[in-house]
N, C-alpha and C positions, 0 to 999 in steps of 0.2 A: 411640337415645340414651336414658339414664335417670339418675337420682339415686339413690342406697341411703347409706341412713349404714354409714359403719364404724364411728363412737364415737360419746363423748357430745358434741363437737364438728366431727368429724369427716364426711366425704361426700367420694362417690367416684361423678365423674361419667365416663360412658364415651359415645364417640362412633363410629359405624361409619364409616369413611373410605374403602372403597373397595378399588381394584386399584393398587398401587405405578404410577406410568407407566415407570419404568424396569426394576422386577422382576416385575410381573404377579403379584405376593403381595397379598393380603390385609389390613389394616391394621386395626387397632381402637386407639385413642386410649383412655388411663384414667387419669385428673385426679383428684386429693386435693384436695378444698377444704377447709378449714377454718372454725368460725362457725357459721352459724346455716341452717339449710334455704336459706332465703331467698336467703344468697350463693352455693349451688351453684346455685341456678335460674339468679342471674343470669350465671354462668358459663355453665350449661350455654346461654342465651339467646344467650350470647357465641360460642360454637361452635355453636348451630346457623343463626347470622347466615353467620360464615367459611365454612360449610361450603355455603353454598346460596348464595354472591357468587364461590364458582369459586374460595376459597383452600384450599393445602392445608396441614394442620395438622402434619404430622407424617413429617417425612423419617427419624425416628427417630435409626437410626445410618448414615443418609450422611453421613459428611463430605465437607467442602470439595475434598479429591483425591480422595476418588472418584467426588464428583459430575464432578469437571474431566477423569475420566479418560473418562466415560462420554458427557462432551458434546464432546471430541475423538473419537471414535468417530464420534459423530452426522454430525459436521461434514465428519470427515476425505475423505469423499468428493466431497465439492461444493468443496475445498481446490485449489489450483494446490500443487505439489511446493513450491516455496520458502516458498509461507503456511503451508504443513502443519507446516512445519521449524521458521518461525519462531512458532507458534502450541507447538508442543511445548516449544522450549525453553524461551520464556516463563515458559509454565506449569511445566514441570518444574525451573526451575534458579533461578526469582525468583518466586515462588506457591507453591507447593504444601511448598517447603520450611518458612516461614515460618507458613503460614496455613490449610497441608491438615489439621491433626487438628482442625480445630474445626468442629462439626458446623455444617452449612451453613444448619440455623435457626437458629442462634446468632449467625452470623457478621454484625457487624453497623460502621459507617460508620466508627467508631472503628480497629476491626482493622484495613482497610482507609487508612487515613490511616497510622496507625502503619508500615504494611506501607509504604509509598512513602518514609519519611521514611529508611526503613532499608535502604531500597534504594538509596538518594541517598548511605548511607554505604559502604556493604560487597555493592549489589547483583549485580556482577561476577561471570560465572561462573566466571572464574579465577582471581578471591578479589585482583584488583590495584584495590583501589575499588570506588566506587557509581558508580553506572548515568549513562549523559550525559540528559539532560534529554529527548530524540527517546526517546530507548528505552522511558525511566521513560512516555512520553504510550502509548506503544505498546501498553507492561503494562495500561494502565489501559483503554483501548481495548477488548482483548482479554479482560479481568476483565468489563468491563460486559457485550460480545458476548454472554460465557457466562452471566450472571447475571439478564441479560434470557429469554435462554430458559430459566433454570430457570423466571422468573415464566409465560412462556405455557405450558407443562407445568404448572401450579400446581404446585410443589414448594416454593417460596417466595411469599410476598406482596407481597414489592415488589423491584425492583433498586438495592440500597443504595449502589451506585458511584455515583447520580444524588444523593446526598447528600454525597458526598464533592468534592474539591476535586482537578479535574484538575490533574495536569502541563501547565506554561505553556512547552515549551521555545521559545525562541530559532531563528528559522526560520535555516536560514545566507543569508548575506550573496549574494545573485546577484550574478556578476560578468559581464557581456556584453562582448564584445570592441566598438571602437568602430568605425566605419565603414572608416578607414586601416589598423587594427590587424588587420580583418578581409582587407582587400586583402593586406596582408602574408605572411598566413598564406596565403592561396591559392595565394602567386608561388612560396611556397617551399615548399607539400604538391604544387603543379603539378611544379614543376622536379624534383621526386623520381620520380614514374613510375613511383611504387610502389602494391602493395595499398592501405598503412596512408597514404598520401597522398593517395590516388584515397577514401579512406574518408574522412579528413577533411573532402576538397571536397563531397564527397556530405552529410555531416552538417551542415555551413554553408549549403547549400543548400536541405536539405529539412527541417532539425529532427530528424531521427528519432533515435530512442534509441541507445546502445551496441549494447545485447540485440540491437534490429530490424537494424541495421547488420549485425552480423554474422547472422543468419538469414535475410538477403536472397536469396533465389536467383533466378538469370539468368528464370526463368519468372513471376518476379514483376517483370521489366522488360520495359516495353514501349518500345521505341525508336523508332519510327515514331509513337506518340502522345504521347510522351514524359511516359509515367508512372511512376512507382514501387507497385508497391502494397504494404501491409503486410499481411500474412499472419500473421506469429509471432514470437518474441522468443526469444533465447536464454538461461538462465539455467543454472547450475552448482547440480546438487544431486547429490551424489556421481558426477559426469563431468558432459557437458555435457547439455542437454535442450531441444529444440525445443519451445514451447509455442502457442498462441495469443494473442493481446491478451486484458485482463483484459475490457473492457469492448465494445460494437458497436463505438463511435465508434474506439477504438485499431484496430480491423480497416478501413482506409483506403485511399483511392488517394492520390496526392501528384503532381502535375503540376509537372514541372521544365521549366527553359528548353535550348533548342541549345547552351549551355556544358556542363553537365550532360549534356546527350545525347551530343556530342562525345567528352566523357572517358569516357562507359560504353561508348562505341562501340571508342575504344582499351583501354580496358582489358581488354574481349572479347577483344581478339586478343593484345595480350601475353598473358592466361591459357591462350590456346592453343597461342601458343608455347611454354609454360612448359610446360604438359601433354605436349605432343609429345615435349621434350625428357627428360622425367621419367619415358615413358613409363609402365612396369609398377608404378614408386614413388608414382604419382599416386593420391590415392585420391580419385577424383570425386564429388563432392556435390553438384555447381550452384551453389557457394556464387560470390556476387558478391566477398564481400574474404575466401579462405580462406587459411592457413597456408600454407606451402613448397611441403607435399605434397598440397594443394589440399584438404585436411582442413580442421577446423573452428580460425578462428581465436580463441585466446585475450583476452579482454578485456584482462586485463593486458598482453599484448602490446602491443595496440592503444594502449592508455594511455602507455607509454614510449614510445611511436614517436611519440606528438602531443608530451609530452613534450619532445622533445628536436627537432620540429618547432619548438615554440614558441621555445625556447632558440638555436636558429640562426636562427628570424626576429627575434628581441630582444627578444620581446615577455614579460611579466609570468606565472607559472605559473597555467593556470585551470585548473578541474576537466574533462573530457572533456564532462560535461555542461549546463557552459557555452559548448558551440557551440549547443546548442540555444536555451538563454535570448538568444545573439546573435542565430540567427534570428528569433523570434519579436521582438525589441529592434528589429532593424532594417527588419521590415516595418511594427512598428506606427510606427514613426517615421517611416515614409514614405508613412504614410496607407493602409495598406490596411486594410480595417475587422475588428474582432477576431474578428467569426464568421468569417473567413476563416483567420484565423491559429490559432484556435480546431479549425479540421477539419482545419488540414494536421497541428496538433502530436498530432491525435490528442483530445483531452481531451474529458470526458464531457459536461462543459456549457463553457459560454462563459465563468456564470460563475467557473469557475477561471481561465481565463486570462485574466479583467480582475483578476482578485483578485493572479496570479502578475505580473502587467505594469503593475499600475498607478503605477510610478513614472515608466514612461514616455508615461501616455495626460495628467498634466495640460499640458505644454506644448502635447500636440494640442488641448486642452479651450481654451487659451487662443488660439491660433491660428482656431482653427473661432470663437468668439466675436467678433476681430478683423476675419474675414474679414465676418462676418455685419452687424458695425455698419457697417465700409465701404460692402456691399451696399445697405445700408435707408438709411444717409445719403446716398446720392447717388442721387435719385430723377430721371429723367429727364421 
């Protein structure tokens, strides 16, 4: 690094910066100070501070997309198929159009603000409105992910999304079916004797997801121990795709009761009947609830057929995966303790699911309190 004047006011300090981390080129840094010697010193003092604290000075002309292009590359392998998807379009359809030519030192808390405010108007990739409130948190999520890792690359000095002002969306409303409402539903997904009914009971019972539901296979049921275990989740990204749980803890066993074993037990043998009879048409997969031709069943199928479960039992429209928040609603309300409810639903810690459930642990809070004075007041 050095000082040289170029005029009679002028100085032109230069800095050797290394190997690009992403092009393996060579860099050199050359600053115009203006003034007097003394203010290029203290510049050049200023970069050789940056330069020796592991900042990098000078991304030159990367921009913003094409740093985003370069750090979905990185990423894209360590991605499950559906984050892959939802991480590109993100970036390519609400980022990169708004905020990719500006070069990515430049890029600073304000663009970023601006960027969400306008997303909120016109962020739509189909140009019908701005973004719902879950999405716009998503963006920002996904902005910091990358922006963080430009900072551990030093390519930038700080990640300016921590200066900014997340997206507060509005969690949706859980809606758990009640203990009656829940009995309702079982009398009449039972009296069907169907797949999409036999699927239901199983969801009310053990929590598991849509995905896990349909990617169950007969070899992931143990009947004699009466467990379920989870293996893998299905998701749709251009056809359907068996995958694994995101995290250890979604890779699970799930212990069901002799009801649950009962109806796996029959529904074994109707699917065998069903194959016999379908013979050559059968396309065998092991699947526990598959389609007609014992292929893979569609989610949205599934969703209409509870659908219109619900509507013959009389009960109120919930979303599919509100059988699961009744699961978890009606054990913890019947006392069983949440690290329990916590490993069957799968979740990474516990606490998520006092955080997802806590509207139903204060009655328990006040009950355990109740029981607990009774116990100490009445000393024998």
């Amino acid at each position: 690094m050095g000082v040289r004047r170029r005029g009679r006011n002028s100085w032109e300090v230069t800095a050797e910066l290394g190997r690009d981390p992403l092009t393996g080129r060579r860099r050199r840094l050359s600053q115009t100070v203006r003034g007097t010697k003394r203010n290029a010193e203290a510049i050049r003092a200023q970069l050789l501070h940056r330069i020796t604290t592991g900042v990098d000075l000078e991304p030159t002309r990367l921009t913003v997309a094409k740093y985003l292009e370069r750090w979905l590359e990185a990423v894209r392998p360590n991605l499950a198929p559906t984050t892959r998807r939802g991480y590109e379009g993100l970036l390519h359809h609400q980022v990169i159009p708004y905020v990719g030519a500006i070069p990515i030192f430049k890029l600073r808390p304000l663009h970023v603000q601006q960027l969400y405010a306008r997303l909120r108007e016109e962020g739509r990739a189909d140009g019908k409105g701005g973004l719902a409130p879950r999405t716009l948190l998503h963006v920002h999520r996904v902005l910091s992910e990358a922006l963080g890792q430009a900072v551990r690359w030093q390519i930038v000095a700080r990640n300016i999304c921590q200066a900014v002002e997340a997206p507060q969306p509005r969690r949706p409303e859980m809606q758990a079916l009640s203990p009656e409402e829940a009995r309702r539903l079982l009398d009449v997904a039972g009296a069907e004797n169907n797949t999409s009914g036999d699927a239901v009971i199983l969801a009310l019972y053990t929590g598991l997801r849509l995905g896990e539901l349909l990617a169950l296979r007969w070899e992931d049921v143990d009947l004699e121990r009466g467990t379920v275990s989870v293996r893998r989740t299905l998701e749709n990204v251009s056809g359907t795709t068996f995958r694994e749980p995101k995290t250890a803890k979604g890779r699970r066993v799930v212990p069901v009761g002799p009801t649950v074993v009962e109806r796996l037990r029959r529904r074994r043998r109707l699917q065998h009947a069903e194959c016999l009879a379908a013979a050559r048409s059968w396309h065998d997969q092991g699947l526990v609830f598959p389609s007609a031709d014992g292929g893979v069943l569609s989610g949205f199928a599934l969703r209409r057929a509870f659908y219109r479960l619900l509507s013959k039992a009389g009960l109120p429209r919930v979303r599919f995966h509100d059988l699961r928040h009744t699961h978890a609603s009606l054990l913890l309300a019947r006392g069983v303790h949440p690290k329990v409810v916590s490993e069957r639903l799968g979740h990474a810690t516990i606490g998520i699911t006092l955080d997802t459930y806590s509207h139903v642990l204060p009655g328990l809070q006040e009950e355990a309190a109740d029981d607990l004075d009774e116990w100490l007041s009445h000393r024998s």
